[in-house]
C-alpha positions as CSV (number, residue, x, y, z in Angstrom):
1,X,-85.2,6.4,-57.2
2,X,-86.1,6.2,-53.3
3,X,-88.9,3.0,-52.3
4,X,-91.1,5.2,-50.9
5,X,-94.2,3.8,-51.9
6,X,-95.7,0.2,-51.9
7,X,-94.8,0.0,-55.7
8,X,-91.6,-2.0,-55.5
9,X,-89.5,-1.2,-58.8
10,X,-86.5,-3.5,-57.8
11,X,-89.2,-6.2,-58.3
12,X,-90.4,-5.5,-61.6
13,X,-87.3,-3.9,-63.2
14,X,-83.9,-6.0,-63.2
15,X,-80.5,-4.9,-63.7
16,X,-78.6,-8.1,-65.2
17,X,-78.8,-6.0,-68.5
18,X,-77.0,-3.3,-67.5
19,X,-73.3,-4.0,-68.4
20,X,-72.1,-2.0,-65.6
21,X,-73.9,-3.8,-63.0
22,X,-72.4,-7.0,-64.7
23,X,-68.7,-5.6,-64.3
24,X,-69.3,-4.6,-60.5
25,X,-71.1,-7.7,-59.8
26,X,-69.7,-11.0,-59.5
27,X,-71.5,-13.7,-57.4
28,X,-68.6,-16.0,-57.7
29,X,-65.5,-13.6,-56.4
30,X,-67.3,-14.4,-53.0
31,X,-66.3,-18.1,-53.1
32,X,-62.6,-17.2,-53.5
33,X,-62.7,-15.2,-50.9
34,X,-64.1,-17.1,-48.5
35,X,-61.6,-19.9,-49.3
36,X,-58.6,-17.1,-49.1
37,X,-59.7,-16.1,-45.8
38,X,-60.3,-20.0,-44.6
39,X,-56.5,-20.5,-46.1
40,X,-55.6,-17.4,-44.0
41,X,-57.1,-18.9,-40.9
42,X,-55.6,-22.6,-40.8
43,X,-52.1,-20.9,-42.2
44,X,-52.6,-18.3,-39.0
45,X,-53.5,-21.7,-36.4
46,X,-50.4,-23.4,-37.9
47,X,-48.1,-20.3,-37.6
48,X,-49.2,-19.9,-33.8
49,X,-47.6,-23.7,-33.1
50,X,-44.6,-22.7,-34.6
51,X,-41.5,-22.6,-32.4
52,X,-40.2,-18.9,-31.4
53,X,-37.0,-18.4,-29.5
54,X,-37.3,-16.3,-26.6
55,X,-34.9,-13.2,-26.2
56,X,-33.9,-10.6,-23.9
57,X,-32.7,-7.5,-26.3
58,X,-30.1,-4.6,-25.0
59,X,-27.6,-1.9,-26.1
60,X,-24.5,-1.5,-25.7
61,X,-20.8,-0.7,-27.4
62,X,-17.7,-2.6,-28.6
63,X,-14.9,-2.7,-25.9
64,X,-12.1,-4.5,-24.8
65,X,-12.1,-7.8,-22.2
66,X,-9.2,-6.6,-20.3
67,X,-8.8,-3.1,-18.6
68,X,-5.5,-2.3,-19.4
69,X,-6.3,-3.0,-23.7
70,X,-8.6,0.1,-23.4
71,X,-8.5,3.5,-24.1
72,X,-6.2,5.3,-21.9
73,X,-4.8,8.8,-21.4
74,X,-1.8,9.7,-20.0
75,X,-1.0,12.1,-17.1
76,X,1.8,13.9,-15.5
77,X,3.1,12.6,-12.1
78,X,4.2,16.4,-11.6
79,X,2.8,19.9,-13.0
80,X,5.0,21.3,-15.7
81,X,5.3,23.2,-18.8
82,X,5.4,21.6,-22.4
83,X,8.6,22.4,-24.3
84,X,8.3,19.7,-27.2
85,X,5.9,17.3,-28.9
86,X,8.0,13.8,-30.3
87,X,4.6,12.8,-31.5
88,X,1.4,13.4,-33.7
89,X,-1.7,12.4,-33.5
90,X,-2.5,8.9,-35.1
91,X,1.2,8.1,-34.6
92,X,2.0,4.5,-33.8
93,X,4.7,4.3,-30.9
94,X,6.0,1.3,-29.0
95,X,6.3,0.8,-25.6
96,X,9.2,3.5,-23.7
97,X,8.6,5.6,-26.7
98,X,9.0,9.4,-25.6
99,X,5.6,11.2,-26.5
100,X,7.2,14.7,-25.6
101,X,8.9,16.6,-23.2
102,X,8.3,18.6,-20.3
103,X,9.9,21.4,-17.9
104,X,9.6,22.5,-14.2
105,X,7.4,25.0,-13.2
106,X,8.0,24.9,-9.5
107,X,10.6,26.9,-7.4
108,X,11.7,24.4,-5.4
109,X,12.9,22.3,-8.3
110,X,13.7,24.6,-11.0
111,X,17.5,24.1,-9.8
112,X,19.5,22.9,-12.5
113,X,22.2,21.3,-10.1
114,X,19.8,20.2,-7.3
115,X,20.3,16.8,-7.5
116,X,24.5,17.7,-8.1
117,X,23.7,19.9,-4.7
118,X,21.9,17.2,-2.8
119,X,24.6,14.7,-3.5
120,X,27.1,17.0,-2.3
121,X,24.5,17.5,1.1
122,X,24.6,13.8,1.1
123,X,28.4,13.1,0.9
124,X,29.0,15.8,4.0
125,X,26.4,14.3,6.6
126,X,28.0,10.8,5.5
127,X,32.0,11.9,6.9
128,X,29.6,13.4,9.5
129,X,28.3,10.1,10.8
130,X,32.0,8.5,10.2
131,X,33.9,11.3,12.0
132,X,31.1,11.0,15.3
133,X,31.5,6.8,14.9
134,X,35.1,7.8,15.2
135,X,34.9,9.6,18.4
136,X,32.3,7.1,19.9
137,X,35.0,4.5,19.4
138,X,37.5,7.8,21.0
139,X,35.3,8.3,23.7
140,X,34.6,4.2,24.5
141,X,38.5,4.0,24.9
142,X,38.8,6.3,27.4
143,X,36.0,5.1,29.4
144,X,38.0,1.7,29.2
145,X,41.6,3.7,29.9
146,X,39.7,5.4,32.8
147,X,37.9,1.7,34.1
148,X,41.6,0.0,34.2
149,X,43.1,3.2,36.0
150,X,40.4,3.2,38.3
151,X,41.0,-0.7,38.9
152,X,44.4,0.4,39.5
153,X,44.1,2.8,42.1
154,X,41.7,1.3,43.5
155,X,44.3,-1.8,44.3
156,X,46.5,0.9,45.5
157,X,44.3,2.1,47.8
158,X,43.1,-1.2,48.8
159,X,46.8,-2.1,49.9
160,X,47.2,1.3,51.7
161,X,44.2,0.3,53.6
162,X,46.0,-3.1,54.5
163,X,49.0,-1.5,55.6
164,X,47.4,1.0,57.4
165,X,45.4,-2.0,59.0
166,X,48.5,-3.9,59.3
167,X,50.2,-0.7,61.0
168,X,47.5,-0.8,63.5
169,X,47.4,-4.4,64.5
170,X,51.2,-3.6,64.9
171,X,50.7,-0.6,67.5
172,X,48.1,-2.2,69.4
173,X,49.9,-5.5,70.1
174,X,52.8,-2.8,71.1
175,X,50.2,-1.1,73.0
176,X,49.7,-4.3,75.0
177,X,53.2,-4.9,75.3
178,X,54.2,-1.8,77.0
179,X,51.2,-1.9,78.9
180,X,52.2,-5.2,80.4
181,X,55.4,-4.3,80.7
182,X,54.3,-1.0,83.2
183,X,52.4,-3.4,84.9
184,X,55.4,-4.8,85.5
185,X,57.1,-1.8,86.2
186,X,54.0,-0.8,89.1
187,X,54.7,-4.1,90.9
188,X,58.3,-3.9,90.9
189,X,57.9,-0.4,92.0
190,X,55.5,-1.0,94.9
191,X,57.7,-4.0,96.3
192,X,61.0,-1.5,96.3
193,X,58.7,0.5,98.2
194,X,57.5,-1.8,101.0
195,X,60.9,-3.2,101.2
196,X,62.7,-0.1,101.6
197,X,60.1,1.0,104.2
198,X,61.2,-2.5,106.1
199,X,64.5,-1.3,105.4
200,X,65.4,-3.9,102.9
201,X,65.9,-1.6,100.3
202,X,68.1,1.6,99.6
203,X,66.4,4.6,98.6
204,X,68.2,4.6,95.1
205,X,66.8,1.1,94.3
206,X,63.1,3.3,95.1
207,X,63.9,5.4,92.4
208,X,65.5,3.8,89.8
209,X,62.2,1.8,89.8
210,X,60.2,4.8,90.0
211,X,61.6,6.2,87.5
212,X,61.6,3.1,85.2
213,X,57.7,2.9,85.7
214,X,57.5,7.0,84.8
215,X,59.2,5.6,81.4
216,X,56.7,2.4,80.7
217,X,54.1,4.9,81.2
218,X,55.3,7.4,78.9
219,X,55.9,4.6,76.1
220,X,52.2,3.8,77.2
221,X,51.0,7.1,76.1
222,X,52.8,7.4,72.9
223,X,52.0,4.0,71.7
224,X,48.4,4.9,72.2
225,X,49.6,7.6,70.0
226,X,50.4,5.5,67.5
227,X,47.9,3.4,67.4
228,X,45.4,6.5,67.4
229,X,47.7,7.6,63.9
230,X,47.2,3.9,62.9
231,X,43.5,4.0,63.5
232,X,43.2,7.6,61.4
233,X,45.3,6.3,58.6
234,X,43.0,3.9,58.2
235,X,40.0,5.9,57.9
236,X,41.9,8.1,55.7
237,X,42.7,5.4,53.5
238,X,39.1,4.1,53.8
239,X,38.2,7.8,52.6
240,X,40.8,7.7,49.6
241,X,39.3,4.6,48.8
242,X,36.0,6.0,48.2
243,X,37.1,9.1,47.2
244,X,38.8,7.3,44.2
245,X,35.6,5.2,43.2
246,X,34.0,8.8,43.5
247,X,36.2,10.7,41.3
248,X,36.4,8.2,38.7
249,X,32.4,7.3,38.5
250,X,32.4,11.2,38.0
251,X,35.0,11.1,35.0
252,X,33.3,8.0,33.4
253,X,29.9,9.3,33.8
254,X,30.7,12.6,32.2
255,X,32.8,10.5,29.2
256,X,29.5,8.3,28.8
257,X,27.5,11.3,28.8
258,X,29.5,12.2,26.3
259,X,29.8,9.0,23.8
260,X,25.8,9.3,24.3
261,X,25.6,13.3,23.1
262,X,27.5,12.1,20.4
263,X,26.1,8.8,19.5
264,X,22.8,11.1,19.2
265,X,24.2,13.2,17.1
266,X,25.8,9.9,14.8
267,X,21.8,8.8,14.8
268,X,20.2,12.4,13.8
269,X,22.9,12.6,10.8
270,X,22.4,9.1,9.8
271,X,18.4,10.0,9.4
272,X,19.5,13.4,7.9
273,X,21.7,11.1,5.8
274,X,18.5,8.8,5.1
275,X,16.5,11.5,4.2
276,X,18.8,13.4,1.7
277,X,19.3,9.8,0.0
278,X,15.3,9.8,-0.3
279,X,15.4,13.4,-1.6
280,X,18.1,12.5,-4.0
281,X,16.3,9.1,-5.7
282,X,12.7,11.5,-5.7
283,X,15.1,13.8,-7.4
284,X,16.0,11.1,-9.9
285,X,12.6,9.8,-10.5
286,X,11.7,13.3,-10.9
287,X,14.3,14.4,-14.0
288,X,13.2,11.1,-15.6
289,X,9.6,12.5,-15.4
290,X,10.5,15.1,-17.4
291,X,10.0,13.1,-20.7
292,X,6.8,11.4,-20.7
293,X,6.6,8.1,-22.3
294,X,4.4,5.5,-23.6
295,X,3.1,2.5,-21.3
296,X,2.2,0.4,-23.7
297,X,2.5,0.0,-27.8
298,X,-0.2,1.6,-29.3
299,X,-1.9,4.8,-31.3
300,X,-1.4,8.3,-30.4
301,X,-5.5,9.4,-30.5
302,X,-5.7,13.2,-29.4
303,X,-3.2,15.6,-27.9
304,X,-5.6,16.7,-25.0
305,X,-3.3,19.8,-24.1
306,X,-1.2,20.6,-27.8
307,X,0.6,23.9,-27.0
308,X,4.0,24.7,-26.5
309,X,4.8,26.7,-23.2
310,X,1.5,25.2,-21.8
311,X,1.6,24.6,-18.4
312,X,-0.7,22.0,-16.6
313,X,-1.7,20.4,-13.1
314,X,-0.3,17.6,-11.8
315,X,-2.6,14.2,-12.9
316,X,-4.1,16.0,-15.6
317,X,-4.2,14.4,-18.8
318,X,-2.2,15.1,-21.5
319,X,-2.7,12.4,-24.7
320,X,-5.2,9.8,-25.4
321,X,-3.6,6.5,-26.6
322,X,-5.6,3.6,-28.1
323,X,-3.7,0.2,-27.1
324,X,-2.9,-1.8,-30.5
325,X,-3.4,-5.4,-29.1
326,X,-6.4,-6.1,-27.6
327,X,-9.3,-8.9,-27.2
328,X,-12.6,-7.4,-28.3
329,X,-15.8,-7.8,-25.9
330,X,-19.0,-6.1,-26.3
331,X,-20.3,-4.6,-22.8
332,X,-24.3,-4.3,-23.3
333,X,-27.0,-3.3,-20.4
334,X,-30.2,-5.1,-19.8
335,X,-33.5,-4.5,-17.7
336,X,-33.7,-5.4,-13.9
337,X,-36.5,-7.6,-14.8
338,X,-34.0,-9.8,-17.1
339,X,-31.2,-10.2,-15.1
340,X,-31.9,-13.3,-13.4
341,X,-32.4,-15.1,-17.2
342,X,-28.7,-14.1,-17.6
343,X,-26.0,-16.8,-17.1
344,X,-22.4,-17.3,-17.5
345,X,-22.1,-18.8,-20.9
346,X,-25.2,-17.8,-22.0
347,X,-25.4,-17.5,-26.3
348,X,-26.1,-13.7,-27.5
349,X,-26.2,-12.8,-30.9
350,X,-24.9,-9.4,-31.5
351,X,-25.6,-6.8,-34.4
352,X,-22.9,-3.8,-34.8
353,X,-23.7,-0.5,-36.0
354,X,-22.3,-0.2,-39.7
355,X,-22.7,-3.7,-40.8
356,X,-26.2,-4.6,-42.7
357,X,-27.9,-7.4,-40.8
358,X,-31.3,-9.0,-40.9
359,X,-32.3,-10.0,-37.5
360,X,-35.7,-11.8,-36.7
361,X,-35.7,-12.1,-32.8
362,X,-37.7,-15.2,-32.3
363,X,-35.5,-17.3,-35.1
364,X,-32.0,-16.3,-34.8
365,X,-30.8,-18.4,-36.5
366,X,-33.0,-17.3,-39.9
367,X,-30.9,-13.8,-39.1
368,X,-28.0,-12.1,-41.5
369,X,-25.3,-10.1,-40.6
370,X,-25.5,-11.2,-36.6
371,X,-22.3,-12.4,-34.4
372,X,-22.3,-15.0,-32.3
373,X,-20.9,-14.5,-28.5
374,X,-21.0,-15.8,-25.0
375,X,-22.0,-13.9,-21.3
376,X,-18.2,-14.1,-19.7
377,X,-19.0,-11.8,-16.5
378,X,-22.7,-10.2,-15.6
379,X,-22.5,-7.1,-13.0
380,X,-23.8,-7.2,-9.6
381,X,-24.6,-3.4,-8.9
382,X,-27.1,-2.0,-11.1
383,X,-25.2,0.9,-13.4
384,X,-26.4,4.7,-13.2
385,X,-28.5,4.4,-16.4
386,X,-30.8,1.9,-14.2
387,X,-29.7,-1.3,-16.0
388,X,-27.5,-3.8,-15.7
389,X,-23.9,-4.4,-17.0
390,X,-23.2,-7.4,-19.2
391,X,-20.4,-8.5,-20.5
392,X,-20.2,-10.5,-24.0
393,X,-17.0,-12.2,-25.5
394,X,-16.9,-13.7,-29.0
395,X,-18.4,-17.0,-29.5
396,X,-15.4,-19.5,-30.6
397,X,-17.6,-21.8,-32.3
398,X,-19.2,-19.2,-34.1
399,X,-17.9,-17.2,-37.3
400,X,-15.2,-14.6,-36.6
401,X,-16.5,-10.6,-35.9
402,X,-15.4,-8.1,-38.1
403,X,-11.9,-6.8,-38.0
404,X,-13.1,-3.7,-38.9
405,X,-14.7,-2.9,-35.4
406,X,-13.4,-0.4,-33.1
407,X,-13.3,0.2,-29.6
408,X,-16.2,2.5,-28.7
409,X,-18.8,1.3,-31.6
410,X,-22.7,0.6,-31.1
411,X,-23.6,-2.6,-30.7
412,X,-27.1,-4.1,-30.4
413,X,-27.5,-8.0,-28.5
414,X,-30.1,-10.8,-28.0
415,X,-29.6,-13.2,-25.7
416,X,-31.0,-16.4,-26.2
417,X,-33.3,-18.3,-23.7
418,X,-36.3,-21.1,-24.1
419,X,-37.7,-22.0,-27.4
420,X,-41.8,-21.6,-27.1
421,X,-45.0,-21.6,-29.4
422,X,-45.5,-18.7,-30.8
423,X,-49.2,-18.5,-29.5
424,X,-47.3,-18.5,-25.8
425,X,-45.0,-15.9,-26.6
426,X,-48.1,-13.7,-27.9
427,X,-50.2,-14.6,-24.9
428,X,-47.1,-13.5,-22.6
429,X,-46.9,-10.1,-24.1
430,X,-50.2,-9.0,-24.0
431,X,-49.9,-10.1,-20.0
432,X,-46.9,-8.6,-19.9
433,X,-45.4,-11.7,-18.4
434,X,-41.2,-11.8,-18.0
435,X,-39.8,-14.5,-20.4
436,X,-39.6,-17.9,-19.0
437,X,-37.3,-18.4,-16.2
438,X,-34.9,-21.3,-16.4
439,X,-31.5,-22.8,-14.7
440,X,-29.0,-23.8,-17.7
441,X,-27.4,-27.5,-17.3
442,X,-24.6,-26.7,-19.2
443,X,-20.9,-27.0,-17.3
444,X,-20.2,-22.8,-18.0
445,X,-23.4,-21.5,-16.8
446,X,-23.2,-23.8,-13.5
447,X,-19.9,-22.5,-12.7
């Protein structure tokens, strides 16, 4: 009934009869209240001083700390065809262990003697290069037989020249005997002839010294004969002289000429030699690439290309092997803004997909099922998915992780910085304030 008049029934009529109103009514629930939500209050206050560990969260998966104890596949040096598996997938094989076996595919090697062939090649330029070292030596020893005949006829020469010079000297001291001696022969003439004008003399004496100076002159002129020969033999001999020196820098010339052709000829075989031993060990290298082998122990994960007869490119992969020694590391990415609260040695406690854990970020230590580990290496170069690259090995002084774990699995981190009121770390969220910034003391994290 609505109070719409000044007669006020909630005055004069009371409800503390009513049991209902009794049951919905209770003046004293308001006391406990109040005190619950006073409780609530001072519990709330205290819970805001309470310490909360600051973290920086990221994603990541479970890999190895070394490159060469991950995943791998294996590729062909050369393009082939595959004529026989030795292996099946989830094998274990050691290291050397053939995986299978492949064939040529290529012309150019499909030979079955080739390398037989190119051995033979081989052997025939190498009596090549020994028969043209034999006639360099040939050809050096008749340049030296031609040097020592040329030394010898040139000392023959030499003492023709002598003689001829000696010959020549001769003629011309002649020469000036006989032309002394019709000197002679004029003043004995001309005296016979005054004296037999003063008739001193006969006419006979006249003559006979007449005709002895006709002599002396006709000795002059045929020792200036001689010496005339003498003179030309010595030119010749001059001439044979250089004639000789001539003749035989021609003949030793053409015999270096020679020993040079062929010495070339020694040099192209010995590179054509070189080249077929090159062609031979690529040969080599090349039947042993035929069987394709493991590179280190480990497990045979997927045939990439499976069929018989299936031909492939060269570098493409052919099997997937998982390494079966290996150091586990988790690799997880975190925000630009984080990075620089990231140090060498840092604590992270990591949470792996399939294993039950109960984490509480701000008290990591209150959290089940987490694995200790340490920051060994933080990337430089921000990765394509816009984060950065951290890397996380196991903590030592922490329990051991699971050896259950693969390569490849999920993992989940948070790294551990500043411990801080929990009314700060509030305050700092609805801000939107980075975590607090610090330099670790510890010897890892300075180095």
């Amino acid at each position: 009934m609505l109070n719409i008049s000044h007669n006020q029934l909630n005055k004069k009529v009371t409800l503390d009869d009513y049991k209902a109103y009794r049951m919905a009514v209770h003046t004293r629930d308001y006391k406990y209240f109040n005190r619950f939500l006073g409780g609530f209050a001072i519990l709330g206050v205290i819970i805001l001083f309470l310490p909360w560990t600051q973290t920086v969260s990221g994603s990541g998966f479970v890999t190895t700390r070394t490159p060469e104890q991950r995943p791998q596949t294996i590729q062909s040096p050369i393009p082939g065809r595959i004529e026989k598996w030795y292996v099946t997938e989830g094998d274990y094989v050691e290291k050397g262990d053939t995986i299978l076996h492949i064939s040529e595919i290529k012309n150019e090697y499909q030979d079955p003697r080739l390398l037989e062939r190119t051995l033979q090649q081989k052997d025939a330029k190498s009596n090549a290069v020994e028969s043209y070292k034999n006639k360099v030596k040939a050809l050096e020893q008749q340049i030296s037989a031609l040097k020592q005949e040329r030394g010898l006829k040139l000392e023959q020469a030499k003492n023709k020249l002598q003689q001829a010079k000696l010959k020549a000297k001769s003629d011309s001291i002649d020469l000036i005997a006989v032309n002394t001696n019709t000197e002679i022969a004029e003043r004995q003439f001309e005296r016979a002839q005054t004296l037999f004008e003063e008739g001193l003399k006969s006419k006979t004496d006249v003559e006979e010294k007449k005709l002895k100076l006709q002599e002396m002159q006709a000795k002059r002129i045929s020792q200036e004969n001689k010496l005339l020969t003498s003179q030309n033999e010595i030119i010749n001999a001059q001439i044979e002289l250089n004639s000789i020196n001539a003749g035989y820098a021609e003949k030793i010339s053409k015999v270096e000429s020679d020993q040079f052709t062929t010495t070339s000829q020694q040099y192209d075989t010995e590179a054509q030699v070189s080249k077929l031993e090159s062609q031979s060990s690529n040969y080599e290298l090349r039947n042993a690439m035929y069987y394709i082998t493991a590179p280190q122990s480990g497990y045979i994960s997927k045939a990439i290309i499976s069929g018989i007869g299936e031909t492939f490119k060269e570098g493409e992969r052919l099997v997937g092997i998982m390494p079966s020694n290996y150091d586990l590391a988790v690799e997880t990415f975190i925000s630009p803004i984080d990075l620089p609260l990231m140090h060498l040695g840092e604590e992270v406690r990591i949470q792996f997909d399939g294993w039950p854990a109960i984490v509480f970020s701000g008290w990591p230590n209150q959290s089940f099922g987490t694995y200790g580990g340490k920051i060994i290496a933080i990337e430089r170069f921000i990765s394509p998915n816009g984060k950065y690259r951290i890397l996380i090995s196991p903590d030592k002084n922490d329990h051991d992780w699971p050896e259950n774990i693969r390569v490849g699995s999920g993992a989940r981190t948070l790294a551990l910085l500043n411990d801080v009121p929990i009314w700060y770390e509030l305050w700092r969220h609805l801000n939107g304030f980075p975590p607090q910034y610090y330099i670790p003391t510890t010897e890892n994290s300075k180095k």
